[in-house]
C-alpha positions as CSV (number, residue, x, y, z in Angstrom):
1,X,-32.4,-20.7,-91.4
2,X,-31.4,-18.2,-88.5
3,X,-33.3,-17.0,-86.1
4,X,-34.6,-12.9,-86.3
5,X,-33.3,-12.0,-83.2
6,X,-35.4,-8.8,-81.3
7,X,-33.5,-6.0,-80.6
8,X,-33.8,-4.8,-76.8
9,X,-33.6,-0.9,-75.9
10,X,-31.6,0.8,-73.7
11,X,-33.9,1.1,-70.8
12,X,-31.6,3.3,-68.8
13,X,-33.4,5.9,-67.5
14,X,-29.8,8.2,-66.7
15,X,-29.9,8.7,-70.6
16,X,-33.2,10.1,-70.7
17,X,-33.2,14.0,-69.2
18,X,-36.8,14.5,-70.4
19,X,-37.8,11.5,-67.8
20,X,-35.2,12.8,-65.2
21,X,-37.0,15.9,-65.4
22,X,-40.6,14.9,-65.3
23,X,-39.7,12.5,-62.6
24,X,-38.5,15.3,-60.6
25,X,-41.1,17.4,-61.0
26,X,-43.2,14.6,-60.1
27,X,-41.7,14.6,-56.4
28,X,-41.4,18.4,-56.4
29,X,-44.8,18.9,-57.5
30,X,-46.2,16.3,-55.0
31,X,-43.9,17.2,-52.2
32,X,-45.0,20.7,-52.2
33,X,-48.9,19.7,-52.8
34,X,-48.5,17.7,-49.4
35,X,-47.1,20.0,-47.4
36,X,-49.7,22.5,-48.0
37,X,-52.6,19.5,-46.9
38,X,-49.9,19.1,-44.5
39,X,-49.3,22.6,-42.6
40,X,-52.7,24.0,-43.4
41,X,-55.1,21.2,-42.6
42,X,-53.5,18.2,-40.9
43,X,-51.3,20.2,-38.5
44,X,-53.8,23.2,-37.2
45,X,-56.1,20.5,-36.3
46,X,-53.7,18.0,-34.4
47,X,-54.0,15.3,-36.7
48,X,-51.1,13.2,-37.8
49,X,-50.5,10.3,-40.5
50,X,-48.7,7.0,-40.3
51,X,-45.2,5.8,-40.9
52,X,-41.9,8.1,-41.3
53,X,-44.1,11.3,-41.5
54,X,-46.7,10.8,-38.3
55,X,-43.6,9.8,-35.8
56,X,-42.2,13.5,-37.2
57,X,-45.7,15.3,-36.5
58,X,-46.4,13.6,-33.3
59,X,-42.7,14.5,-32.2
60,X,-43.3,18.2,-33.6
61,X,-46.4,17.9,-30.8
62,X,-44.7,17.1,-27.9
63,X,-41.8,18.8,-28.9
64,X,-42.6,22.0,-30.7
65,X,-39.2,23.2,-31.2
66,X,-38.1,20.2,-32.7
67,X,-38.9,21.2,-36.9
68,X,-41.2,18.4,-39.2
69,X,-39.0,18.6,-41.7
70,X,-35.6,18.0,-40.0
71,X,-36.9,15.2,-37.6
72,X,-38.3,13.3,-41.0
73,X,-35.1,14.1,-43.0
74,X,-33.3,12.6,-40.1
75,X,-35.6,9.1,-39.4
76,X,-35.1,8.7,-43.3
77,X,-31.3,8.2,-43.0
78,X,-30.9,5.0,-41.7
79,X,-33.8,3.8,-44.4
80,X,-31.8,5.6,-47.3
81,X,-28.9,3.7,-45.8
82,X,-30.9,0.2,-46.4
83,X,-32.1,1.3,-49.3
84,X,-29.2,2.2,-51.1
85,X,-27.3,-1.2,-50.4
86,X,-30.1,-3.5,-50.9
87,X,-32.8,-2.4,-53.5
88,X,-32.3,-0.4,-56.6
89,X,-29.8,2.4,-56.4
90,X,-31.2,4.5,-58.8
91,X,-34.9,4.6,-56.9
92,X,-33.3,5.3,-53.8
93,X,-31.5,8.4,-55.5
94,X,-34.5,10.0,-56.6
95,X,-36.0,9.4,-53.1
96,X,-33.2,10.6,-51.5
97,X,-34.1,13.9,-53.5
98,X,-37.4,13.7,-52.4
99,X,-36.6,13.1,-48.8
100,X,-34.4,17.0,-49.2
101,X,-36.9,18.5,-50.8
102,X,-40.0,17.2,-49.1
103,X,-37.7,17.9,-45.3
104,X,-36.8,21.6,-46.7
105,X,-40.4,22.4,-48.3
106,X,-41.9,21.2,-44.7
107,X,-39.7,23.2,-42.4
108,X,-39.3,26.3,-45.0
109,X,-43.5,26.7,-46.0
110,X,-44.9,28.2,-43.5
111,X,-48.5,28.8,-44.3
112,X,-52.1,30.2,-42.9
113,X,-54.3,27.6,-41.2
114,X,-57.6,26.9,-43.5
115,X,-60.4,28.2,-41.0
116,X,-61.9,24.6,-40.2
117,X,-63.3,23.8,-37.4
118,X,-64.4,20.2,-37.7
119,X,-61.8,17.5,-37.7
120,X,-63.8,15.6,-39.7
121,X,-64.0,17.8,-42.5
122,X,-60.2,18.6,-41.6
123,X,-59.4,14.9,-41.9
124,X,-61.4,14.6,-45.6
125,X,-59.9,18.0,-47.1
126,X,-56.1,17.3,-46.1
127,X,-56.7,13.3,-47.1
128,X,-57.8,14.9,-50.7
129,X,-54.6,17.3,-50.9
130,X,-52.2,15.2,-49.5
131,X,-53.5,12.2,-51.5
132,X,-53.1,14.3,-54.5
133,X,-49.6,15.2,-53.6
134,X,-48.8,11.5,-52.8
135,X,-50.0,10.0,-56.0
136,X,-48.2,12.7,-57.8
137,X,-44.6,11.6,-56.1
138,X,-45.8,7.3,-56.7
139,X,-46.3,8.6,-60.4
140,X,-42.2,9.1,-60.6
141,X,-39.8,6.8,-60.6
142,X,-38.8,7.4,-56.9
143,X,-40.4,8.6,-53.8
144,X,-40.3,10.8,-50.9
145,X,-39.0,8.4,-48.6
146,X,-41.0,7.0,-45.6
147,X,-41.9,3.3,-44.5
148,X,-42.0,1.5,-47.8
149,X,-38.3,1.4,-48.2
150,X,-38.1,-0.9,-45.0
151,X,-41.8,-2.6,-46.1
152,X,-39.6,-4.0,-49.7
153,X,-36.2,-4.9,-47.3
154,X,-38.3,-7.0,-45.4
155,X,-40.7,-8.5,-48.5
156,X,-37.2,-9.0,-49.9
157,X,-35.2,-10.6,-47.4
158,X,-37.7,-12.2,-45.1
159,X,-40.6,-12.7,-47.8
160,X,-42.6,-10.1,-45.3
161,X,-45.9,-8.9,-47.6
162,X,-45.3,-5.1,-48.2
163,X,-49.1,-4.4,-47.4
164,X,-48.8,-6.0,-44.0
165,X,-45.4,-4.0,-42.9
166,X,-47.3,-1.1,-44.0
167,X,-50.0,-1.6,-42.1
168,X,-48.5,-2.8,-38.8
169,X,-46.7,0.2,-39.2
170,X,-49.1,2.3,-39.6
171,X,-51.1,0.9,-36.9
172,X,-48.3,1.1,-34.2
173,X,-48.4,5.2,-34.8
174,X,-52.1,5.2,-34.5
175,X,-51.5,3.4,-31.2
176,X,-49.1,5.3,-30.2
177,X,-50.6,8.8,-31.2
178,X,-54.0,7.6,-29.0
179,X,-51.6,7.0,-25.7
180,X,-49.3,9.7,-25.9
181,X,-51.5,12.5,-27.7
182,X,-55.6,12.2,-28.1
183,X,-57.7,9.3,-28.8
184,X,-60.6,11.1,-30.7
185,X,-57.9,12.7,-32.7
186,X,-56.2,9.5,-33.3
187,X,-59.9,8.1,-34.8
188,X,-60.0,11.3,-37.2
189,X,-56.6,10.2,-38.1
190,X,-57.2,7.2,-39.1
191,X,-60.2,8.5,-41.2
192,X,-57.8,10.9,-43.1
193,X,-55.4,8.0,-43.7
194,X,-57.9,5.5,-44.9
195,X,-59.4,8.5,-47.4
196,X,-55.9,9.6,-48.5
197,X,-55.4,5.9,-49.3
198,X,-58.8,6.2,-51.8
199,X,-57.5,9.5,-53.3
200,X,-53.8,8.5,-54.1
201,X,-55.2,5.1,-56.0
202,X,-57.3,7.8,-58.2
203,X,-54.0,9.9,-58.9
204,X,-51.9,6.9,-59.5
205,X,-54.3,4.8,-61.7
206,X,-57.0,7.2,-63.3
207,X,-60.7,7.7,-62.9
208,X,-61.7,5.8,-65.7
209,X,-60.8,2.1,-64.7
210,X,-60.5,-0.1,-67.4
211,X,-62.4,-3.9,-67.5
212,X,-60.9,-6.9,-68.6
213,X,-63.0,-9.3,-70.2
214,X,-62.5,-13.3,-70.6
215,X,-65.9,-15.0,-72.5
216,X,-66.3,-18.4,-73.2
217,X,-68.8,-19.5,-75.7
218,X,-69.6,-22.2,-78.2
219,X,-70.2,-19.1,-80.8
220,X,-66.7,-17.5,-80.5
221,X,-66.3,-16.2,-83.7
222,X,-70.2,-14.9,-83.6
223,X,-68.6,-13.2,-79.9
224,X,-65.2,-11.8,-81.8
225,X,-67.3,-10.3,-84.3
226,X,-69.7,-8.4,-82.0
227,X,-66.2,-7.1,-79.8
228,X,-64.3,-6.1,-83.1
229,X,-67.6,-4.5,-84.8
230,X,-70.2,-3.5,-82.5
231,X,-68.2,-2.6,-79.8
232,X,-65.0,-1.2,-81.5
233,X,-62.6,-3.2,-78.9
234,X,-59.7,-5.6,-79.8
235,X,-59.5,-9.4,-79.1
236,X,-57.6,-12.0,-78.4
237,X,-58.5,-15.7,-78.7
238,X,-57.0,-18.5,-76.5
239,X,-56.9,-22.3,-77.4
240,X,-58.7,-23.9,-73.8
241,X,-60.0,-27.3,-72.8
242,X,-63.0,-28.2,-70.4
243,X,-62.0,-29.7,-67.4
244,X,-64.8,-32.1,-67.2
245,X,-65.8,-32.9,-71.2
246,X,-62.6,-32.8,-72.3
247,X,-64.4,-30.8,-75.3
248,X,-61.8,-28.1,-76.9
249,X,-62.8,-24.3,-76.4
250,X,-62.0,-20.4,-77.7
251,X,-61.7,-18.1,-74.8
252,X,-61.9,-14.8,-75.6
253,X,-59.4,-11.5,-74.1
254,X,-60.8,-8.0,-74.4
255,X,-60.3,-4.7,-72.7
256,X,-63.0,-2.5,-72.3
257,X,-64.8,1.1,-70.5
258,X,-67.1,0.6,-68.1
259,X,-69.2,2.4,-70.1
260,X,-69.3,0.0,-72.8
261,X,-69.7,-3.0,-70.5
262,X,-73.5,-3.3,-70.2
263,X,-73.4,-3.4,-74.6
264,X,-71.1,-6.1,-74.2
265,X,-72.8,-8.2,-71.9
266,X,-76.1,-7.5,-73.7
267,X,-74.7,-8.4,-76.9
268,X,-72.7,-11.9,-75.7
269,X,-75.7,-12.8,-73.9
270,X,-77.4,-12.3,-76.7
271,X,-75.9,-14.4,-79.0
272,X,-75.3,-17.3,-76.8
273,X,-77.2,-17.4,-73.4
274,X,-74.9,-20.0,-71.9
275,X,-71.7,-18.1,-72.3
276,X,-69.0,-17.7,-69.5
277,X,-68.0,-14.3,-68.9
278,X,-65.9,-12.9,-66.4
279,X,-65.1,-9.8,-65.4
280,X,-62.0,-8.1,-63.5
281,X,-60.8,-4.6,-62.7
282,X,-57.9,-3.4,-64.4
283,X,-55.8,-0.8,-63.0
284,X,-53.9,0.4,-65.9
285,X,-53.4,-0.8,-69.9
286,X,-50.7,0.4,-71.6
287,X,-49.6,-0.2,-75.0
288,X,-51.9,-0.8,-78.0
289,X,-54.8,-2.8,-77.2
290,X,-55.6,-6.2,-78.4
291,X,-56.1,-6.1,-82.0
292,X,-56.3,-2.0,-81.7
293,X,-59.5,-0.3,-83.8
294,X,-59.3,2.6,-81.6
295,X,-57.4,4.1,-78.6
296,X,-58.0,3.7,-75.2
């Protein structure tokens, strides 16, 4: 009796033009969306951003005839360098693209200031068009360069967490934008950073978050009934064990709105009072779900 052996497709990404294409017009699409939040909003009102991109604007303050786009095109070199030998080669080509185009669309787009006078309402309307064009360019396969390429050398090589070289980062061009440029500013900067942060999680993961579901109950199959019927969600059972009686246990696995939550707590609750259930965020399902009835 042989074993049916699975066969595994050809995940290369070079052979698939469609994706080549939408993953440039991904980076396109988002590099020119941020440079419109960028020389509209963020500029006109002296603000600035962290990483690769705020050391350009700051330098563009204090040195106006130095260009945004160039002096960013020019810090990204040494990170493409890194980059290219030590993490994938085919990300770092796409950003390498996106550095060009994001460097030529910044120095080339030359656009009309948005009349705004508060730089709090400066800070919030560039974080929700630069977020925008962000999540649009961490939707492709690549990126428009920056930071993170040195954040995953370092998780890589020194086991650094990429969150942490982000934010130390980030927090040394806040820093340095208070000393050499305006504190105040530097504040509404950070506010525009923190909001852009909120807006590219929307772009990159949805609006409607999914919930993941794990119940534990003595009436399982009463439970699998309610998810598959009532609800019209997939499950999947587990084989588990209590910790302290020893007594074998179902847990069950579904993915659900958060619309429908409420129904489903109602309804587990409902059939068994005593029931474990706990509940997590998801931030993206893919695939058919478990035991599909109906799409996501």
């Amino acid at each position: 009796m042989t074993r049916q052996q699975t066969a595994i497709p050809d995940l290369a990404p070079e052979r698939d033009w469609k994706r080549v294409a939408l993953n440039l017009v991904l980076i396109c699409g988002g590099s020119l969306i941020y440079v419109f939040g960028m020389n509209a909003v963020l500029v006109p009102s002296r603000l600035f951003t962290g990483g690769v991109t705020g050391v350009a604007i700051l330098t563009n303050y204090h040195l106006p005839a130095v260009n945004i786009g160039l002096s960013y095109f020019i810090l990204n070199i040494p990170l493409a360098i890194l980059g290219w030998t030590t993490i994938s080669r085919r990300f770092i080509a796409y950003t390498i693209f996106g550095m060009a185009f994001f460097s030529i669309a910044a120095g080339v787009l030359k656009l009309p200031a948005l009349p705004l006078e508060d730089p709090l309402l400066s800070a919030l309307l560039a974080a929700v068009i630069c977020g925008v064009g962000n999540g649009l360019v961490l939707r492709s396969s690549g990126s428009a360069g920056g930071i993170d390429i040195l954040a995953i050398f370092l998780n890589k090589r020194f086991g650094l967490r990429i969150g942490t070289v982000m934010f130390a980062a980030n927090a040394l061009v806040i820093l340095a934008g208070a000393y050499l440029h305006d504190l105040a500013l530097s504040l509404y900067s950070m506010i525009f950073m923190f909001s852009t942060s909120q807006v590219i999680n929307v772009v990159v993961t949805g609006f409607n978050t999914r919930k993941q579901v794990m119940v534990v109950s003595r009436h399982h199959e009463a439970v699998r009934d309610l998810i598959l019927q009532r609800i019209g969600r997939g499950v999947t059972l587990f084989n588990a064990e209590g910790g302290y009686s020893g007594e074998p246990k179902r847990v069950l696995l579904t993915i659900t709105t958060i619309t429908e939550l409420p129904r489903l707590k109602e309804g587990v609750l409902a059939i068994d009072p005593d029931a474990l259930i706990v509940i997590n965020d998801t931030l993206e399902v893919i695939g058919n779900r478990l035991g599909v009835i109906k799409q996501y």
